[in-house]
C-alpha positions as CSV (number, residue, x, y, z in Angstrom):
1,X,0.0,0.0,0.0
2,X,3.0,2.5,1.0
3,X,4.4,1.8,-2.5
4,X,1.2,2.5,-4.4
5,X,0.6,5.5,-2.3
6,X,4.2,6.5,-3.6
7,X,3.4,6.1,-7.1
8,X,0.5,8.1,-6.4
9,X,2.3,11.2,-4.9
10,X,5.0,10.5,-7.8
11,X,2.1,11.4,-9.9
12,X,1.2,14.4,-8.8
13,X,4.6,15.7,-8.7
14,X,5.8,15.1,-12.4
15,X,2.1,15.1,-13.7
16,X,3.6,12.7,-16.2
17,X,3.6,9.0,-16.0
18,X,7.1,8.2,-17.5
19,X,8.4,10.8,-15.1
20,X,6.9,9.2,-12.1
21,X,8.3,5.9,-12.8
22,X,11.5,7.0,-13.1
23,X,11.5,9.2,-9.8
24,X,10.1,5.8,-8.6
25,X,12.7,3.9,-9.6
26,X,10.2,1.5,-11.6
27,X,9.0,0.7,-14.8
28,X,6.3,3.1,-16.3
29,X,4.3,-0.5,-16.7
30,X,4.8,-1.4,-13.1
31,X,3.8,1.8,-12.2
32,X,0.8,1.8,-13.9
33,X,-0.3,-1.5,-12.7
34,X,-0.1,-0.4,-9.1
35,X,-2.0,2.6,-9.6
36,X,-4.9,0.2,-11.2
37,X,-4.2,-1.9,-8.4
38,X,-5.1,0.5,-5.5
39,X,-8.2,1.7,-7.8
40,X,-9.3,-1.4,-7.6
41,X,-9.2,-1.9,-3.9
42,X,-10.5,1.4,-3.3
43,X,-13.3,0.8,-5.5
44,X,-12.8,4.0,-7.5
45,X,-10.7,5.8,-10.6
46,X,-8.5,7.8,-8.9
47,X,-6.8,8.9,-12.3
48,X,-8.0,10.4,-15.3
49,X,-6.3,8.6,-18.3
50,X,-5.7,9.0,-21.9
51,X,-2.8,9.0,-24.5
52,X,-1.3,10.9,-21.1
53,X,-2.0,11.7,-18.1
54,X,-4.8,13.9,-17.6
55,X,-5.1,14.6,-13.3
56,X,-6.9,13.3,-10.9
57,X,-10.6,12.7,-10.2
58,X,-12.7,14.3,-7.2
59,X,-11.8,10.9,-5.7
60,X,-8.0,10.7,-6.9
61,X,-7.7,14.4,-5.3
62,X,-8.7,12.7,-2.0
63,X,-6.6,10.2,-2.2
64,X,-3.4,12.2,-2.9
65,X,-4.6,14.4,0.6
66,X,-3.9,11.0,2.4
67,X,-1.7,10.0,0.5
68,X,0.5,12.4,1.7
69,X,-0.6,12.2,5.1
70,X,0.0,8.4,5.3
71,X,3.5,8.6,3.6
72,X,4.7,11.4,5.4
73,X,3.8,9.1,8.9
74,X,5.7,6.2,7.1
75,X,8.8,8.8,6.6
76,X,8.8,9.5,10.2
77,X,8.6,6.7,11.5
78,X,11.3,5.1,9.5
79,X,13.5,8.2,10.4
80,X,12.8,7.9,14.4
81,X,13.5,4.3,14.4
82,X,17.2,5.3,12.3
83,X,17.8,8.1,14.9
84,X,16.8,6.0,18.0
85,X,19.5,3.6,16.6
86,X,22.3,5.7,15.3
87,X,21.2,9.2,16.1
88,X,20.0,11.9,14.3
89,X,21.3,11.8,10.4
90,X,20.0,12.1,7.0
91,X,19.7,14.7,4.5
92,X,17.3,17.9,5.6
93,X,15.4,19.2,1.8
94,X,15.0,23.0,2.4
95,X,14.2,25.8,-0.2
96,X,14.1,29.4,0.4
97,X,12.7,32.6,-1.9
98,X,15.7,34.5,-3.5
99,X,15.5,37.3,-1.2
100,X,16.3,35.2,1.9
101,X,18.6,32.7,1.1
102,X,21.5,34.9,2.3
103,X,20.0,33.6,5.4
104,X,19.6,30.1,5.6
105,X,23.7,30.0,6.5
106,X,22.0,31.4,9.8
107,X,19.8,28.1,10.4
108,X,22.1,25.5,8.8
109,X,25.5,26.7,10.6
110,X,24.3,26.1,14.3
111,X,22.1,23.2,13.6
112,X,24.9,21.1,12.1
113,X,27.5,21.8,15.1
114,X,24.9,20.1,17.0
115,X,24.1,17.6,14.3
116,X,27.3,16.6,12.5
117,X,26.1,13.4,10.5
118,X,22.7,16.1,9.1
119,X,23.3,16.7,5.4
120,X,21.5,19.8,3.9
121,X,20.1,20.1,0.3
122,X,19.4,23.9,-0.2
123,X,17.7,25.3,-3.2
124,X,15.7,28.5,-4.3
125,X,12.6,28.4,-5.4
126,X,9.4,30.9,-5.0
127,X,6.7,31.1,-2.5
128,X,4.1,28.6,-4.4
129,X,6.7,26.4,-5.3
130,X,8.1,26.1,-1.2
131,X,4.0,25.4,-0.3
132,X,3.4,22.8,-2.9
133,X,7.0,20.9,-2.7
134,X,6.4,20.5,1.1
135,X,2.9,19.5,0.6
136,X,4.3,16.9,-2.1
137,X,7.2,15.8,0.5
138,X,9.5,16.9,-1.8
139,X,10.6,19.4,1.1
140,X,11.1,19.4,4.6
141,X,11.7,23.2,5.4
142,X,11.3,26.4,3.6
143,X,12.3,29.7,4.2
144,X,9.7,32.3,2.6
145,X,6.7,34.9,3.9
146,X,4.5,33.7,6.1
147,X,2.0,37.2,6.0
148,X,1.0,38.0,2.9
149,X,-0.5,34.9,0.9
150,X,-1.9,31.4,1.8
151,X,0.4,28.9,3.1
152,X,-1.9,25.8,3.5
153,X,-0.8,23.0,5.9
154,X,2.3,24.0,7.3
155,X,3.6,25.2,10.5
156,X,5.1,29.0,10.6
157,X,7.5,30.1,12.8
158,X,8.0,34.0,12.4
159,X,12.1,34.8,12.2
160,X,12.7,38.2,10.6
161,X,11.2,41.7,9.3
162,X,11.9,42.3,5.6
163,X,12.9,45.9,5.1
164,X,13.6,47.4,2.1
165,X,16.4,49.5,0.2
166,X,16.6,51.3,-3.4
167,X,20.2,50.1,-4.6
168,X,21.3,53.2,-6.9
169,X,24.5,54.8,-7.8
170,X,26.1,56.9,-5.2
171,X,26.7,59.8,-7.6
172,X,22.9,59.5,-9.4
173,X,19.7,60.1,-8.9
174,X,18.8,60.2,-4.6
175,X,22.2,58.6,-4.2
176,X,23.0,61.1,-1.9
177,X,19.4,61.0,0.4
178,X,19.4,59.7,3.8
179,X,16.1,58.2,2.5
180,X,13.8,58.4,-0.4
181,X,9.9,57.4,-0.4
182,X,7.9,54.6,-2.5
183,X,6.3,58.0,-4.4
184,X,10.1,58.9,-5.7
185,X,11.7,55.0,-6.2
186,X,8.2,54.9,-8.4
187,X,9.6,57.8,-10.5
188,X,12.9,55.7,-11.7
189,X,13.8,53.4,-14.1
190,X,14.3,50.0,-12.4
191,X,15.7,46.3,-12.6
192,X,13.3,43.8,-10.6
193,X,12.6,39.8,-9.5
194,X,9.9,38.4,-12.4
195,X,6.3,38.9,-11.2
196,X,6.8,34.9,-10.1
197,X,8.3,36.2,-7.2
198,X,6.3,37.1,-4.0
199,X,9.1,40.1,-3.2
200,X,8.1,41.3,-6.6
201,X,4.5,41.2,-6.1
202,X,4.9,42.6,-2.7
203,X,7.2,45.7,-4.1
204,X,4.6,46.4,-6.7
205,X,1.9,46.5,-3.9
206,X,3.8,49.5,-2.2
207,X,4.8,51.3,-5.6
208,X,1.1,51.5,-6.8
209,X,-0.4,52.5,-3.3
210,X,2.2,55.5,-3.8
211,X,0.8,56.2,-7.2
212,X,2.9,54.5,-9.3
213,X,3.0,51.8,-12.3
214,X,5.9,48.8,-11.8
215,X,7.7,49.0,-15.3
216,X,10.8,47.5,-15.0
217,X,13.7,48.3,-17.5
218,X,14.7,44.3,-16.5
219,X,13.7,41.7,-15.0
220,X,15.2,38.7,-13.9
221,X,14.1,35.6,-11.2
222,X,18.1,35.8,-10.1
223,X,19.4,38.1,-7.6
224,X,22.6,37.7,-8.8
225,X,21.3,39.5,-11.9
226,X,20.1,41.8,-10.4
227,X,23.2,42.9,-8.5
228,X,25.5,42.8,-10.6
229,X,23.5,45.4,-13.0
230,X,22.9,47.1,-9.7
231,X,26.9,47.0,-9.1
232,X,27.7,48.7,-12.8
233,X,26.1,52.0,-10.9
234,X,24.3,52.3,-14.4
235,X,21.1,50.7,-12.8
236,X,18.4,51.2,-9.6
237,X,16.8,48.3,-7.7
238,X,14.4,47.5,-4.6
239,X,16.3,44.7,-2.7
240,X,15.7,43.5,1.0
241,X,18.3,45.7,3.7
242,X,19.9,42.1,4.8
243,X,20.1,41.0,1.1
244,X,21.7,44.6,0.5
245,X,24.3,44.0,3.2
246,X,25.2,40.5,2.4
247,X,26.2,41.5,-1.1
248,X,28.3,44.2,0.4
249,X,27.9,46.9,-2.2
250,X,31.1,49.2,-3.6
251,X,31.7,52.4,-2.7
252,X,29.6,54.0,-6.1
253,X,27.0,52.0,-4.6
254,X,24.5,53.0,-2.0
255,X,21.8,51.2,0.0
256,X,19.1,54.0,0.6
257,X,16.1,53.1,2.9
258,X,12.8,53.4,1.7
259,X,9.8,55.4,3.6
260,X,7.0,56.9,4.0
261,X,5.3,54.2,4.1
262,X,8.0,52.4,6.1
263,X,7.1,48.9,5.5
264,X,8.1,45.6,6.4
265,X,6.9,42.1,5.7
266,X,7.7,38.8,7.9
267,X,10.2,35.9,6.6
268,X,9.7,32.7,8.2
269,X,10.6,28.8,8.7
270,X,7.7,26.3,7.5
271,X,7.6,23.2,8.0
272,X,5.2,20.4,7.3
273,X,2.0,20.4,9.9
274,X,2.2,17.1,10.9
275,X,1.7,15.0,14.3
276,X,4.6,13.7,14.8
277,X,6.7,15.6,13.5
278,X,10.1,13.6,11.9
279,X,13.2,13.2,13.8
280,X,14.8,15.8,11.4
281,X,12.0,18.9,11.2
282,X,11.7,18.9,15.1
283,X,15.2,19.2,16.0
284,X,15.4,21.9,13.0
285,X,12.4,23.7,14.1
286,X,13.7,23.7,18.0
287,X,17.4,25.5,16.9
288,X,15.6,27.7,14.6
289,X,13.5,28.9,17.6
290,X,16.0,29.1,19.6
291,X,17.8,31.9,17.4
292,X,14.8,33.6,16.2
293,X,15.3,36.2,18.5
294,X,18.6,36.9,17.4
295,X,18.4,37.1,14.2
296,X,15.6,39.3,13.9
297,X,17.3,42.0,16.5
298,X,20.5,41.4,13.8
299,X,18.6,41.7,10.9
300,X,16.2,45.2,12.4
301,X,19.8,46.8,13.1
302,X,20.5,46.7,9.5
């Protein structure tokens, strides 16, 4: 049953039955035959089928719900019985949004001196993408914002206030200001994350409550990008202040806050809501409490 359920969640991931066999490890035939073969003792069609694959049914989406539920209690209980035996190992699956990843060093640095045989697997990926890969248990952590759109199952634990800069030349236009408003960085032309990005949709938000229309000169769904036009002092940006500072801009280079509104907008650690929780998350979860406070007084003095 464990292995059908599998096949099932393999499914939904790929949404292509070749692809699910081969994350399966399987033949696309065997595959196929246990997916028929859990219809059949369920009494339903849990997939729609034709030259491809097609999606679920109203019964299929059910399914997949405890599918997920059911594998992700098989996962832990295979990693608790590893970690009662050996300790606490393994590889920890985390994804963060591009405009917090300079921070994940902050979670992974302490919790492997306490963990030494933990592996980490670190990727960047937007908001949707973090929700749906832990829902898929493709994830066990993400780093993303926990305030502004739906997160679904997952547990939130608030870390750190996102405050943002305009990144323009230090000799061009409010390069000298102590601080310019949304109104002003709404006058200027500007290099931005794709509207993918929840940063992006989030800086959009603020420009066109100050009056203004986003029209980006470039955009790009790398920060890396994105700084390194910023760097030329030829372009402008709109970049978080701990993203600003980790980059450590040149001299022709400024990091000017942005006010009036002064906003902010909460990053967080989410995990998968689940009861219990596996070996790995909870021990994650615990050191990430533990220097929550910290980081967001480091990241606020910014």
């Amino acid at each position: 049953m464990i292995d059908r359920l599998e096949f099932i969640l393999a499914l939904a991931r790929e949404q292509h039955f070749g692809r699910a066999a081969q994350a399966c490890g399987v033949s696309q035939q065997t595959l196929s035959a246990g997916v028929k073969q859990l219809e059949e003792r369920l009494g339903v069609l849990l997939v729609q089928r034709g030259s491809r694959f097609q999606g679920f049914t109203p019964e299929g989406e059910r399914v997949l719900d405890w599918a997920r539920r059911i594998v992700g209690d098989a996962r832990a209980m295979r990693q608790e019985v590893a970690a009662l035996r050996r300790g606490l190992s393994g590889t920890l699956r985390m994804a963060a949004v591009p405009t917090a990843t300079p921070m994940v060093a902050a979670l992974t640095t302490p919790f492997r001196a306490r963990h030494p045989a933990v592996r980490f697997s670190v990727q960047s990926a937007t908001s949707h993408e973090i929700i749906r890969q832990i829902a898929n248990l493709e994830l066990d952590a993400g780093l993303t914002y926990i305030e502004d759109e739906p997160l679904g199952r997952v547990t939130a634990l608030p870390l750190y206030r996102e405050h943002y800069r305009l990144l323009t030349a230090a000799d061009g236009i409010y390069g000298g200001r102590a601080s310019v408003t949304w109104a002003e960085v709404g006058r200027i032309p500007l290099c931005l994350l794709t509207p993918a990005m929840q940063n992006r949709r989030i800086i959009d938000r603020h420009l066109r409550a100050a009056g203004a229309e986003p029209a980006p000169l470039l955009e790009s769904n790398s920060m890396i990008v994105l700084v390194t036009h910023v760097r030329t002092a030829k372009w402008a940006s709109i970049m978080p202040a701990a993203l600003a500072e980790t980059f450590r801009l040149t001299e022709r280079v400024r990091a000017v806050p942005i006010t009036d509104p002064d906003v902010s907008h909460m990053i967080g650690l989410v995990v998968p809501e689940r009861d219990p929780m596996t070996p790995l998350v909870t021990a994650f979860l615990a050191e990430a409490r533990a220097i929550a406070p910290d980081l967001a007084a480091e990241v606020a003095a910014l």
